[in-house]
ROLUM-626578 format. One record per residue (C-alpha): residue number from 1; z, y, x; residue in three letters. Coordinates in nm, 2 decimals. Layout:
N
{NUM,{Z,Y,X},"Ala"}
...
// end
This chain:
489
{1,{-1.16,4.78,-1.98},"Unk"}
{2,{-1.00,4.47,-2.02},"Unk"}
{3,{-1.21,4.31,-1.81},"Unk"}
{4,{-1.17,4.60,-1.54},"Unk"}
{5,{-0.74,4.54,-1.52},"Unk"}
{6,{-0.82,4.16,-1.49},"Unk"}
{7,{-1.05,4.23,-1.21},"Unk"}
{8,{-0.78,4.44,-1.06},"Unk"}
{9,{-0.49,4.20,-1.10},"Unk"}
{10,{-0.70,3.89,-1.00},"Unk"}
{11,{-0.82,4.02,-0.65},"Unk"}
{12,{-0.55,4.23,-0.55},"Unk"}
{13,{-0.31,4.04,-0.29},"Unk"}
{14,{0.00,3.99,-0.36},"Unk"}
{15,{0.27,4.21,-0.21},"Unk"}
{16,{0.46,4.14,0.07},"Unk"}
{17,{0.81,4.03,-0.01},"Unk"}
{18,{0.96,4.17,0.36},"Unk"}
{19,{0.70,4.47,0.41},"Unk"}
{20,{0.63,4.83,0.28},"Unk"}
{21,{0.34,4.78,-0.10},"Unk"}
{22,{-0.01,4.79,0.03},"Unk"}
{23,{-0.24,5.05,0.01},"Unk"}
{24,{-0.53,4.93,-0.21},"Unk"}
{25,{-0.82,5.12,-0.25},"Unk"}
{26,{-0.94,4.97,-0.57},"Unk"}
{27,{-0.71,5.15,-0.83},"Unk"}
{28,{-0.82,5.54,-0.64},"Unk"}
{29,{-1.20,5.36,-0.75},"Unk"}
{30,{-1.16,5.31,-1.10},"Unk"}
{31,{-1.00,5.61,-1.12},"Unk"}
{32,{-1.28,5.78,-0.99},"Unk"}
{33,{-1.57,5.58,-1.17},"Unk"}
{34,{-1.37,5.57,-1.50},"Unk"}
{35,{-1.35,5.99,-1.53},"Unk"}
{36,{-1.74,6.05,-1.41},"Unk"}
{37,{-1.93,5.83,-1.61},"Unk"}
{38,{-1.87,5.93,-1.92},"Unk"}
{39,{-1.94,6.25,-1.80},"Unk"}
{40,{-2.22,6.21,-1.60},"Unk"}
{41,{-2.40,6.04,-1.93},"Unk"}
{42,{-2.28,6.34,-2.18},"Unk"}
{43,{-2.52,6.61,-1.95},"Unk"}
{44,{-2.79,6.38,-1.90},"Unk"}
{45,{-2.84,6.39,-2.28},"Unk"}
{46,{-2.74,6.03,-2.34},"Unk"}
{47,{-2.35,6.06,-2.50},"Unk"}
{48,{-2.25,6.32,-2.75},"Unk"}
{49,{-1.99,6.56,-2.57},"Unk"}
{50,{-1.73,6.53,-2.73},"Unk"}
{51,{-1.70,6.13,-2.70},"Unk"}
{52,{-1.78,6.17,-2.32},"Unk"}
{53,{-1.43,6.39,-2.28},"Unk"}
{54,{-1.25,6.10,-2.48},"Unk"}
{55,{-1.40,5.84,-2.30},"Unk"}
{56,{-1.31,5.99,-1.96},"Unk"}
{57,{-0.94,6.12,-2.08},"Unk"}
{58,{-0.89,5.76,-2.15},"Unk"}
{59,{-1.00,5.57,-1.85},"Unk"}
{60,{-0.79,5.87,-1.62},"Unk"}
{61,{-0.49,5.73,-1.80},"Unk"}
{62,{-0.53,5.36,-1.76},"Unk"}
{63,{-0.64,5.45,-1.38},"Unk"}
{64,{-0.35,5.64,-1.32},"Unk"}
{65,{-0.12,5.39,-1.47},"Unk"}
{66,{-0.29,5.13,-1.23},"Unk"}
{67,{-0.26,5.34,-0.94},"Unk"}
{68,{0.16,5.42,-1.01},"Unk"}
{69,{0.16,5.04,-1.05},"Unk"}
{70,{0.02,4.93,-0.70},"Unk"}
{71,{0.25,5.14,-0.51},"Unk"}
{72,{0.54,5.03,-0.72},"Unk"}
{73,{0.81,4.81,-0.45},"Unk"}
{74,{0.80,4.43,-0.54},"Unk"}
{75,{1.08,4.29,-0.78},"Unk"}
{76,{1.36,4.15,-0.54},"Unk"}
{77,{1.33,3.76,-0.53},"Unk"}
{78,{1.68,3.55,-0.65},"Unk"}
{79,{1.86,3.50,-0.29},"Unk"}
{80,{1.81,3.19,-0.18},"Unk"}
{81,{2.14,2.92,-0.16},"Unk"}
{82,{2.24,2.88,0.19},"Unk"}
{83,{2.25,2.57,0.33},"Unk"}
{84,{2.54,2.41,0.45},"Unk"}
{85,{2.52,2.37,0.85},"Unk"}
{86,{2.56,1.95,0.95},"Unk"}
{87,{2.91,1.97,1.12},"Unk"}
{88,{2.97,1.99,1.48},"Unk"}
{89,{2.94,1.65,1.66},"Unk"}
{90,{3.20,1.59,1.97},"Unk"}
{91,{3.06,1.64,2.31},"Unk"}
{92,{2.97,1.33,2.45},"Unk"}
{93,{3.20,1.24,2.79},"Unk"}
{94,{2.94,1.25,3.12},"Unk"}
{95,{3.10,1.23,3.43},"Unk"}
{96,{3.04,1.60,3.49},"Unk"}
{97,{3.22,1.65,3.18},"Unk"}
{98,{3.48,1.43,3.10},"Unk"}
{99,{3.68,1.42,2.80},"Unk"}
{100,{4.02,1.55,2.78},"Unk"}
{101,{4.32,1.42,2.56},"Unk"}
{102,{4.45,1.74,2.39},"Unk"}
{103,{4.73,1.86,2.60},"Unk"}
{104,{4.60,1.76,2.90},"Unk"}
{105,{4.69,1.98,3.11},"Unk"}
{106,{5.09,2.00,3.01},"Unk"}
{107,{5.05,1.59,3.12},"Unk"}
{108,{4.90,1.72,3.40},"Unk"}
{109,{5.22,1.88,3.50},"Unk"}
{110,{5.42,1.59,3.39},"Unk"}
{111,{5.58,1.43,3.68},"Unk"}
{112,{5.59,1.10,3.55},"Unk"}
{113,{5.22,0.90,3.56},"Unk"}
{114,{5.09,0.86,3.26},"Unk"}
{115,{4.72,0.70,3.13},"Unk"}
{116,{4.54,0.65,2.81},"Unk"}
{117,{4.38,0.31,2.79},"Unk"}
{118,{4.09,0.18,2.57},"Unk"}
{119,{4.12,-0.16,2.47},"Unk"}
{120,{3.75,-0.28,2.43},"Unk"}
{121,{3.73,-0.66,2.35},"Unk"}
{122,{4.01,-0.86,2.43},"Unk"}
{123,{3.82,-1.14,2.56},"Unk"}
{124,{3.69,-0.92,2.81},"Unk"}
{125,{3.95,-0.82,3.06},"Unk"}
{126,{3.71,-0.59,3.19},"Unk"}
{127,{3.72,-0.39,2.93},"Unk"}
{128,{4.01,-0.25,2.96},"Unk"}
{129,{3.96,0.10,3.06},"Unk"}
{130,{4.14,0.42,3.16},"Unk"}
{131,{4.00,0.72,2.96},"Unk"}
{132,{4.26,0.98,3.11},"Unk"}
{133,{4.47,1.02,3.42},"Unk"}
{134,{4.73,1.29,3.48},"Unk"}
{135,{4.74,1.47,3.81},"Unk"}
{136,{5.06,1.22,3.90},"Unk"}
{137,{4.91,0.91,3.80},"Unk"}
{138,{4.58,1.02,3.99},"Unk"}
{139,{4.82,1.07,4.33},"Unk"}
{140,{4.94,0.76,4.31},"Unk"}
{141,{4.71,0.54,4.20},"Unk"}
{142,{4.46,0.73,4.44},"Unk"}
{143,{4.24,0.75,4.10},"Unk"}
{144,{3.93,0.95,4.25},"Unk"}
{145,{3.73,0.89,3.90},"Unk"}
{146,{3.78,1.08,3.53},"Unk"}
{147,{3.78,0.76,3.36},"Unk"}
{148,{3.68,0.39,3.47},"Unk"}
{149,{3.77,0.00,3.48},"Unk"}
{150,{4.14,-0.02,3.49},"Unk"}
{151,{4.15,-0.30,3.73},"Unk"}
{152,{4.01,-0.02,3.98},"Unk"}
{153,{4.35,0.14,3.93},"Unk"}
{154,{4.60,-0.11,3.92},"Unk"}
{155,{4.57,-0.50,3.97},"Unk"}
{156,{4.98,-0.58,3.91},"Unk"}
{157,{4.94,-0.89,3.71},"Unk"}
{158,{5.28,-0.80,3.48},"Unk"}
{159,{5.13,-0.44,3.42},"Unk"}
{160,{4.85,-0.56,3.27},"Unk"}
{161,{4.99,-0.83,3.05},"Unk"}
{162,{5.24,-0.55,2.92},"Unk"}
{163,{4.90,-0.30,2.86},"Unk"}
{164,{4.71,-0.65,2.70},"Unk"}
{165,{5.06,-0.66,2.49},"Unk"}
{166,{5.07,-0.31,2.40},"Unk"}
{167,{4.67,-0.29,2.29},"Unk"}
{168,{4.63,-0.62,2.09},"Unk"}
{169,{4.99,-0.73,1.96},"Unk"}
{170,{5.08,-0.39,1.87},"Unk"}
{171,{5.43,-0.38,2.04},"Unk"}
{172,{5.55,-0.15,2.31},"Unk"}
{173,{5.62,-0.38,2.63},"Unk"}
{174,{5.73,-0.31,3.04},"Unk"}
{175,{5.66,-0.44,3.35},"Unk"}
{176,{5.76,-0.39,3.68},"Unk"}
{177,{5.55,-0.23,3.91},"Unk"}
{178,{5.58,-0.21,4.34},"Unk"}
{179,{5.45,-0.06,4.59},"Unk"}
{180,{5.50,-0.20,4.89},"Unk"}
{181,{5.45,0.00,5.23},"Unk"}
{182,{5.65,0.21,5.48},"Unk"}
{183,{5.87,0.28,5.17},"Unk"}
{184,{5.89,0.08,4.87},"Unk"}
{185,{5.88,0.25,4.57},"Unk"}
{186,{5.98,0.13,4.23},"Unk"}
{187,{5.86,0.18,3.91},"Unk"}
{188,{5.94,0.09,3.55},"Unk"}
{189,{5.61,0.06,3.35},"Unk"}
{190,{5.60,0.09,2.99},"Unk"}
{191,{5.31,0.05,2.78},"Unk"}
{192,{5.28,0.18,2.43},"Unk"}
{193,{5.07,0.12,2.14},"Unk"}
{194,{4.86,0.43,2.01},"Unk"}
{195,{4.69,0.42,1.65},"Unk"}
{196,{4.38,0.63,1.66},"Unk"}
{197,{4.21,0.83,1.36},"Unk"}
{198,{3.81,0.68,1.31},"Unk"}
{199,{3.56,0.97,1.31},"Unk"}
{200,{3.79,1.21,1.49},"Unk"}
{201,{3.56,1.14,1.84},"Unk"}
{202,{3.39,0.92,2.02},"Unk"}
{203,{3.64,0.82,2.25},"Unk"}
{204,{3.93,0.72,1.98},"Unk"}
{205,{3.94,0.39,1.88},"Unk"}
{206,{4.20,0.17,1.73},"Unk"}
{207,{4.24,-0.03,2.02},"Unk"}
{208,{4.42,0.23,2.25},"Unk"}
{209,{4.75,0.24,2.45},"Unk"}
{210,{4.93,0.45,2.64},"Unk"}
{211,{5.09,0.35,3.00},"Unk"}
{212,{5.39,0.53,3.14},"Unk"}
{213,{5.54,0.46,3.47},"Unk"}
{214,{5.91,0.58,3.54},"Unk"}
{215,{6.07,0.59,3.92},"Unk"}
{216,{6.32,0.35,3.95},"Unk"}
{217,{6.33,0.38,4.34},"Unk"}
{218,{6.66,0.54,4.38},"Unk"}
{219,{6.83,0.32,4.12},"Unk"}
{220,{6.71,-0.02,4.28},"Unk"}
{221,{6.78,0.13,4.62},"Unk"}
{222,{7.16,0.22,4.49},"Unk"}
{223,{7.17,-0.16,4.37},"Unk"}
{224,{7.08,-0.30,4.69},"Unk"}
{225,{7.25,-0.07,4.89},"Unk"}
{226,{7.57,-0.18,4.71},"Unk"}
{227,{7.55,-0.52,4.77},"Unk"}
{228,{7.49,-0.48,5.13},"Unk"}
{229,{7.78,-0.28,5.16},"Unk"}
{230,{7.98,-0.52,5.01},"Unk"}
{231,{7.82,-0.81,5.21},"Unk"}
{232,{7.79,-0.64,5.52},"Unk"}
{233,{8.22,-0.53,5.46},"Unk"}
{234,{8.32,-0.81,5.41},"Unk"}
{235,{8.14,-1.04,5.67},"Unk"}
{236,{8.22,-0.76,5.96},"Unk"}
{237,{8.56,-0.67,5.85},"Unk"}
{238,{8.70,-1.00,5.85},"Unk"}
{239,{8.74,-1.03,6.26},"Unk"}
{240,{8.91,-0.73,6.33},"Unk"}
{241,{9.13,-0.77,6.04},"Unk"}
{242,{9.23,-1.15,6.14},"Unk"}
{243,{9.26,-1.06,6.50},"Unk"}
{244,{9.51,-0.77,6.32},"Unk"}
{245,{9.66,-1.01,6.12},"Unk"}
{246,{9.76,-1.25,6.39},"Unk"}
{247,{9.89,-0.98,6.66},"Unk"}
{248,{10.12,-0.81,6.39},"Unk"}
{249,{10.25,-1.23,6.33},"Unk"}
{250,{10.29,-1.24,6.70},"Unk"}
{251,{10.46,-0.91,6.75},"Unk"}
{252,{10.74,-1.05,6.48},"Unk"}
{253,{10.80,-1.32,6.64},"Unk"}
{254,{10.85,-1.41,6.99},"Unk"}
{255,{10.70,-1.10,7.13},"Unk"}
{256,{10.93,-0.93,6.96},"Unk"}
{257,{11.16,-0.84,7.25},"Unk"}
{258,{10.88,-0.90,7.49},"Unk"}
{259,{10.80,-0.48,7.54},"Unk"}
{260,{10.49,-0.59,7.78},"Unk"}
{261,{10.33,-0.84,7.56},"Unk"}
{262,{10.38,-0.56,7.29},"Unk"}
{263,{10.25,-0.31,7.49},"Unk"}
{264,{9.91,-0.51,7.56},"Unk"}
{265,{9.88,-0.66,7.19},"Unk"}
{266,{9.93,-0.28,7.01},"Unk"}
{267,{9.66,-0.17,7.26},"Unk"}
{268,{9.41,-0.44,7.18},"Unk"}
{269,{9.55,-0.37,6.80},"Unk"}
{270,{9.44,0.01,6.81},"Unk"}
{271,{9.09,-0.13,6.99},"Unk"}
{272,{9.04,-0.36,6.65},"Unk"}
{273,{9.13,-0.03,6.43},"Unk"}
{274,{8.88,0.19,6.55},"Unk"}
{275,{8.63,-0.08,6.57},"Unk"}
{276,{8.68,-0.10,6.16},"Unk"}
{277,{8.67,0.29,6.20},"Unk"}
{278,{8.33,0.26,6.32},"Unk"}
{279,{8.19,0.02,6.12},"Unk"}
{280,{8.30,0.17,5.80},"Unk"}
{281,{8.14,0.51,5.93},"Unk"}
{282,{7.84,0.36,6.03},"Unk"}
{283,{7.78,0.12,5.74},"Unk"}
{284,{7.87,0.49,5.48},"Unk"}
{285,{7.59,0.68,5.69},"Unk"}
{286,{7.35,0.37,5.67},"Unk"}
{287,{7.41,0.36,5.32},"Unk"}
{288,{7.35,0.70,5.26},"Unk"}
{289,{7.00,0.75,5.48},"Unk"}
{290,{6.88,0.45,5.29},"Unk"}
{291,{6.93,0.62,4.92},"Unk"}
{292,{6.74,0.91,5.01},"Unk"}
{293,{6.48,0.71,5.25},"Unk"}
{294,{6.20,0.80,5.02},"Unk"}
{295,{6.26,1.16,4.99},"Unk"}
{296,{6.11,1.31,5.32},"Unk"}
{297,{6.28,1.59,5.50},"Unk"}
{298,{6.24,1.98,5.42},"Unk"}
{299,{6.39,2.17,5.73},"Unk"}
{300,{6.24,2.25,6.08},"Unk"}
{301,{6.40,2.08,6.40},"Unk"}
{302,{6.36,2.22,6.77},"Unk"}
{303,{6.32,1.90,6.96},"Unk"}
{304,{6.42,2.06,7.27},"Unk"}
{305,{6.70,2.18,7.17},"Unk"}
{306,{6.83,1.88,6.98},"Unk"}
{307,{6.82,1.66,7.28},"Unk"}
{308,{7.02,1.92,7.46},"Unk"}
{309,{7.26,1.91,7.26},"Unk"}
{310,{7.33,1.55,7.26},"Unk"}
{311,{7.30,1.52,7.63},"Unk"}
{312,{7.56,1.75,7.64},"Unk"}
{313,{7.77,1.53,7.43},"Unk"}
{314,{7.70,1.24,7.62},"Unk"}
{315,{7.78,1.43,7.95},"Unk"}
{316,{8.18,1.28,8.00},"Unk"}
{317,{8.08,0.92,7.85},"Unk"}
{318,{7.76,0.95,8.13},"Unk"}
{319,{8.01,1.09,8.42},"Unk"}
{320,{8.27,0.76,8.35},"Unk"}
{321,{7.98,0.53,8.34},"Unk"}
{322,{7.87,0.69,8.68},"Unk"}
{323,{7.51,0.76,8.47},"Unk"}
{324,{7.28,1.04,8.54},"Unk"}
{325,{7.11,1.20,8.25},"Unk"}
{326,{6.76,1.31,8.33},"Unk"}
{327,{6.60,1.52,8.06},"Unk"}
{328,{6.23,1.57,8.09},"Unk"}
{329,{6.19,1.88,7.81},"Unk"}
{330,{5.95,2.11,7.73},"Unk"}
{331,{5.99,2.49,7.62},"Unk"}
{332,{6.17,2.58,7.32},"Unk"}
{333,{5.95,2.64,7.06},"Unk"}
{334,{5.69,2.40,7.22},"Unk"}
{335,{5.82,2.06,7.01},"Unk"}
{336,{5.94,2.17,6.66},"Unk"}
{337,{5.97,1.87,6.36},"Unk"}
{338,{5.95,1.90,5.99},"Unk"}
{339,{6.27,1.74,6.01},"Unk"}
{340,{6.70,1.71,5.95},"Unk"}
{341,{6.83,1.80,6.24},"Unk"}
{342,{7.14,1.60,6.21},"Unk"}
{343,{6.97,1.30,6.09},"Unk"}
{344,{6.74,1.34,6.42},"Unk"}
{345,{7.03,1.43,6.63},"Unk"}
{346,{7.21,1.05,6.52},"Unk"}
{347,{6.87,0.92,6.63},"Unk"}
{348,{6.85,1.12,6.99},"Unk"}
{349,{7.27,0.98,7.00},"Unk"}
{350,{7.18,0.65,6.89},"Unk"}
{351,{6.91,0.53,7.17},"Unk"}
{352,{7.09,0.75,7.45},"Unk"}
{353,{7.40,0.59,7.39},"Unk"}
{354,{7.26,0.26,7.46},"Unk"}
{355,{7.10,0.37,7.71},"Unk"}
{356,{7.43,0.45,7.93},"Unk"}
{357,{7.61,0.17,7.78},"Unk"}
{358,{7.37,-0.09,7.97},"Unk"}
{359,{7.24,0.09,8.25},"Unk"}
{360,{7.47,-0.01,8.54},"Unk"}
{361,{7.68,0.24,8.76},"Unk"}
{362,{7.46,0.44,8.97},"Unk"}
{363,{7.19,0.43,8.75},"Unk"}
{364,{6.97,0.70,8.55},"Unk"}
{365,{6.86,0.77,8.20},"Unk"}
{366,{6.55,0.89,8.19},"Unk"}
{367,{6.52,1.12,7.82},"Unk"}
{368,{6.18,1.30,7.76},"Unk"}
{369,{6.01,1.51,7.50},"Unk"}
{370,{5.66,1.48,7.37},"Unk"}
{371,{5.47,1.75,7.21},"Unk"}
{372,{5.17,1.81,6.98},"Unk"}
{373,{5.07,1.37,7.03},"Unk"}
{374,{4.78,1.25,6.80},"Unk"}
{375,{4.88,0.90,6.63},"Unk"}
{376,{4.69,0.70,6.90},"Unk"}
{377,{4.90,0.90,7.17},"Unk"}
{378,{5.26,0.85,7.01},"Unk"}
{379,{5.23,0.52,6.96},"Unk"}
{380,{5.05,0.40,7.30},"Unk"}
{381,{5.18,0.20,7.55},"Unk"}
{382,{5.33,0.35,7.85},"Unk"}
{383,{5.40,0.05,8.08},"Unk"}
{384,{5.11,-0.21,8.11},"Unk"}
{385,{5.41,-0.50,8.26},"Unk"}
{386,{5.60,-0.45,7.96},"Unk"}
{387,{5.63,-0.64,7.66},"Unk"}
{388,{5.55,-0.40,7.36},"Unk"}
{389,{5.64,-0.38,6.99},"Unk"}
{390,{5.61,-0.14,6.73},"Unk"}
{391,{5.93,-0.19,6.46},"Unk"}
{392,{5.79,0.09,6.24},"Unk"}
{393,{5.46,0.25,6.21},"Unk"}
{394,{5.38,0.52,5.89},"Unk"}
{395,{5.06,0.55,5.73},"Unk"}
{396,{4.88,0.87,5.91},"Unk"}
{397,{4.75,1.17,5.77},"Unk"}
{398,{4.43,1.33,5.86},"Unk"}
{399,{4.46,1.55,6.17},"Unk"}
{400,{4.90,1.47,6.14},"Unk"}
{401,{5.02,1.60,6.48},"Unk"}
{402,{5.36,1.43,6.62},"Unk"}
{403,{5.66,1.50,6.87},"Unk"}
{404,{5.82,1.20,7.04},"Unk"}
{405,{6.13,1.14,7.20},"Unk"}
{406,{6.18,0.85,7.48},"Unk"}
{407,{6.45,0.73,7.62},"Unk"}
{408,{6.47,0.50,7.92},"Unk"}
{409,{6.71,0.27,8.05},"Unk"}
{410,{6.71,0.04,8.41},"Unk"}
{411,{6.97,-0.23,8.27},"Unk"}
{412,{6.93,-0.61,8.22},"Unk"}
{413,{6.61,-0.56,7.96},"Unk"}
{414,{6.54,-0.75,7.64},"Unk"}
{415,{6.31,-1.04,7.63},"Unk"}
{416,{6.03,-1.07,7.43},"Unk"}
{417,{6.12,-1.30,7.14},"Unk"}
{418,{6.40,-1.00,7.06},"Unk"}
{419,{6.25,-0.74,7.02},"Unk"}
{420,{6.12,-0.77,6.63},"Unk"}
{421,{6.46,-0.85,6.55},"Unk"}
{422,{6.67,-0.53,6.72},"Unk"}
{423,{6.65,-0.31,6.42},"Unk"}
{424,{6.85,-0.61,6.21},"Unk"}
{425,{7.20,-0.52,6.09},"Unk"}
{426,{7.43,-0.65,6.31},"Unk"}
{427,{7.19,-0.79,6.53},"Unk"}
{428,{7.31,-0.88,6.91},"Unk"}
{429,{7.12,-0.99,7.20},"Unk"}
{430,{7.29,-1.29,7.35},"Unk"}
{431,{7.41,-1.20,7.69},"Unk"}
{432,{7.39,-0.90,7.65},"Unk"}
{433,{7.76,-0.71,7.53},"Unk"}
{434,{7.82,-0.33,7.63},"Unk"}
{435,{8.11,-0.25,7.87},"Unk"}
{436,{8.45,-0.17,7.71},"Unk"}
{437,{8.29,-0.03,7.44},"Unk"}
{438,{8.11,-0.25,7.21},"Unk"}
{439,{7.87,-0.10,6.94},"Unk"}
{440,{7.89,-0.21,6.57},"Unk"}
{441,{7.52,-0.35,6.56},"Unk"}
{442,{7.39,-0.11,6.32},"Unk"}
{443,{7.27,0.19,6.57},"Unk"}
{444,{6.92,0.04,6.55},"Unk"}
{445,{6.89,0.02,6.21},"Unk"}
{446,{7.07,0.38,6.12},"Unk"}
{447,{6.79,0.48,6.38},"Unk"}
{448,{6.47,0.29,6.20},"Unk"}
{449,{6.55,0.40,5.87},"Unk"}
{450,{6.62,0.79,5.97},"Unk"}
{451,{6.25,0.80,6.14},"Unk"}
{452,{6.11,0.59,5.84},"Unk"}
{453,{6.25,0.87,5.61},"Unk"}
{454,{6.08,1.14,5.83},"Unk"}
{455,{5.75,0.95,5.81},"Unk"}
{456,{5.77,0.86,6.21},"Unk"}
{457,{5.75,0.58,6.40},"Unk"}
{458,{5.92,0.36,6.64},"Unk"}
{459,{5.84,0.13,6.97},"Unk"}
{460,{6.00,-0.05,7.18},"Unk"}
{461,{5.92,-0.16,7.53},"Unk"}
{462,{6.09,-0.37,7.78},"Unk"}
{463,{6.07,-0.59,8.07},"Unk"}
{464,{6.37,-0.84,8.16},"Unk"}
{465,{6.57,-0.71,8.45},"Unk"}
{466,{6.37,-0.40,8.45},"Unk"}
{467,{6.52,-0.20,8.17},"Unk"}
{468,{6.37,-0.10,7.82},"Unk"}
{469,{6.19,0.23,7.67},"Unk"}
{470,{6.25,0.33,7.33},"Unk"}
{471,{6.02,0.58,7.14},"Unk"}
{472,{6.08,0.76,6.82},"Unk"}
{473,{5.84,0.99,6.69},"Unk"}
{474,{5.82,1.19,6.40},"Unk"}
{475,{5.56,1.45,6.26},"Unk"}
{476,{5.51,1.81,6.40},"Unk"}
{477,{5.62,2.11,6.15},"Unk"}
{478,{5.28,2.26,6.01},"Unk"}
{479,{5.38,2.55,5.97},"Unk"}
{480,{5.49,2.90,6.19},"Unk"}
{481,{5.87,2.94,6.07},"Unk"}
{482,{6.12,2.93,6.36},"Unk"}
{483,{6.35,2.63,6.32},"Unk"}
{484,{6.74,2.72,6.21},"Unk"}
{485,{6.86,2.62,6.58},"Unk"}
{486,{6.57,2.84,6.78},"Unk"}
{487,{6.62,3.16,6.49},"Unk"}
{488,{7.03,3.11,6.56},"Unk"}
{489,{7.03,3.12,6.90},"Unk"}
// end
């Protein structure tokens, strides 16, 4: 019997620990076996009776036992310890992923330019690297990569000894940086030393900085703009306030009971006053286009109808001259400007003025407006016999449409070696002085900086003897919105 539950134990498979007890068919077997031989040998005469029952009781008992115990469910195994899981590595930066500084996008909307720079080895300068540009510093830097060489960026030599500073001496340090162009901007750069955490992520390492640039444009142009003034006040001033000086001498002297030579010297004395008038207007408005020369315009300007106007200004100053104004217009609606209209109306007064001033009696003006001109157009030549120059030219846009006004005059000209020189403060031709009304020598200039602060241009033709042309154009309004002078009328 022993040997029977051995038998049993040693060939029966294991249970499965995840599925249902098997079924074996061994324990039904011995059952079966175990109950009929003992009675299958009592009738054939070989076993007493009685011993054949007990003998069969028995092995039903141990069979039955054996049978409960194959069905029985395994014994639950001990759980098995769970195993810690290896800790999240840091994505790797590709260039379809690049990696992002936390808070990067509330740099992005920073309005100062900002970058995070990776030292590398400080022998080699091109290691220095820009891991992160914000959307500012990306504009303009004109940074068209996540991450790359730094010298790709920005070459200033004073920058990046101020980054080199910042990275390997550990100090915070500032550089200038310009950007030269149509308008000069100004920025103060400051570089700052970061100290990175080891381990955090790939890309933090000790060497890092962190470059900053604040615009300084305004405050340099405020500088400069007040030392002009002073300069330009002081050297202007001084004729008109001697020839002042010496008539009010005269006029308490021996002229004093003279009432003709007092009449004539407190004539040419009011003359002198409103010349300083002038100048002092026209030096304050020259001062104030260049502060806010970098800031281009917001507003929507008719051309048609800003040239009307001023013609219409210039109508009793045209009739004493004995001038004729021709205007050469298009519909209203047809030329609108993203533009100030009284910053363009100055520029439209400006050239006309000087048109009638040196156009000789009997003559014309000839004033026309362009419409809808690509860059090529605006800024082409119109007369092939004419000396041409361009005083300003912007830096075009893609598919940038632009309305031009020109404004002709048949006087004495201006020769050729002059022209680069017209748009200088206080700059005359020799030869060449307006009739009873002489200008202050800044029209020109109030005129090239207003068309450099619309992002325009400005060209200048001329032949000597034969008169000169004057164009100033300025970008076309992009979008639909009626302009303040059409929606008023």
């Amino acid at each position: 019997m022993g040997g029977l539950v051995s038998w049993y134990m040693s060939e029966s498979p294991p249970p499965s620990p995840t599925g249902p007890p098997p079924r074996s068919w061994r324990p039904a077997a011995i059952l079966a076996v175990g109950v009929a031989g003992p009675l299958a040998l009592a009738l054939l005469g070989r076993a007493p009776l009685a011993s054949a029952v007990i003998a069969a009781g028995v092995v039903a008992a141990i069979g039955a036992a054996l049978l409960a115990f194959s069905r029985s469910p395994p014994a639950p195994k001990a759980p098995t310890p769970a195993v810690e899981a290896p800790p999240e590595r840091a994505p790797e930066r590709t260039m379809d992923r690049p990696w992002t500084p936390p808070f990067g996008a509330m740099l992005d909307r920073l309005a100062d330019p900002i970058l995070l720079i990776q030292g590398g080895e400080r022998e080699d300068l091109s290691g220095r690297r820009f891991l992160f540009a914000n959307a500012a510093a990306r504009t303009l830097l004109r940074i068209q990569r996540p991450e790359g060489p730094l010298t790709t960026a920005m070459r200033t030599p004073e920058v990046l000894d101020a980054v080199d500073e910042s990275l390997f001496g550990g100090a915070p340090s500032e550089a200038v940086y310009e950007v030269r162009g149509v308008q000069d901007r100004y920025w103060r750069a400051r570089a700052v030393p970061l100290s990175g955490e080891p381990g955090t992520s790939e890309a933090w390492q000790p060497q890092l900085a962190l470059l900053v640039l604040r615009d300084e444009t305004e405050l340099r142009r405020a500088e400069r703009t007040r030392a002009d003034f002073l300069a330009n006040a002081s050297h202007e001033l001084r004729t008109p306030l001697a020839s002042l000086t010496g008539f009010i001498e005269t006029l308490r002297g021996h002229a004093r009971e003279d009432p003709e030579a007092r009449d004539r010297f407190l004539a040419i004395m009011h003359g002198q006053a409103e010349r300083m008038g002038r100048l002092i207007d026209d030096l304050m408005s020259l001062s104030r286009i260049e502060l806010g020369e970098h800031i281009p315009p917001s507003g929507l300007v008719d051309m048609t109808a800003a040239v009307t106007d001023v013609l219409d200004a210039l109508a009793p100053l045209a009739r004493e001259r004995c001038v004729n104004l021709r205007p050469t217009l298009p519909p209203l609606g047809t030329a609108v400007a993203a533009a100030d209209r009284d910053q363009i109306l100055q520029v439209v007064q400006n050239l006309a003025e000087n048109a009638v001033k040196y156009t000789p009696n009997g003559g014309e003006v000839i004033v026309e407006v362009l419409a809808d001109l690509s860059p090529a157009n605006a800024s082409a030549r119109v007369s092939d016999m004419a000396a041409h120059f361009s005083i300003l030219t912007p830096d075009h846009a893609t598919g940038r449409r632009y309305a031009a006004v020109r404004v002709r005059d048949f006087g004495p000209g201006i020769a050729r070696n002059h022209l680069p020189r017209l748009t200088e403060r206080f700059y005359r031709v020799e030869g060449q002085k307006a009739r009873e009304r002489p200008g202050t020598g800044l029209g020109l200039a109030i005129v090239k900086h207003i068309v450099n602060r619309h992002r325009g241009g400005l060209i200048v033709e001329s032949t000597e003897g034969a008169g000169a042309l004057f164009t100033a154009y300025v970008p076309m309004a992009e979008t639909a919105e009626q302009p303040e002078s059409q929606a008023s009328a």
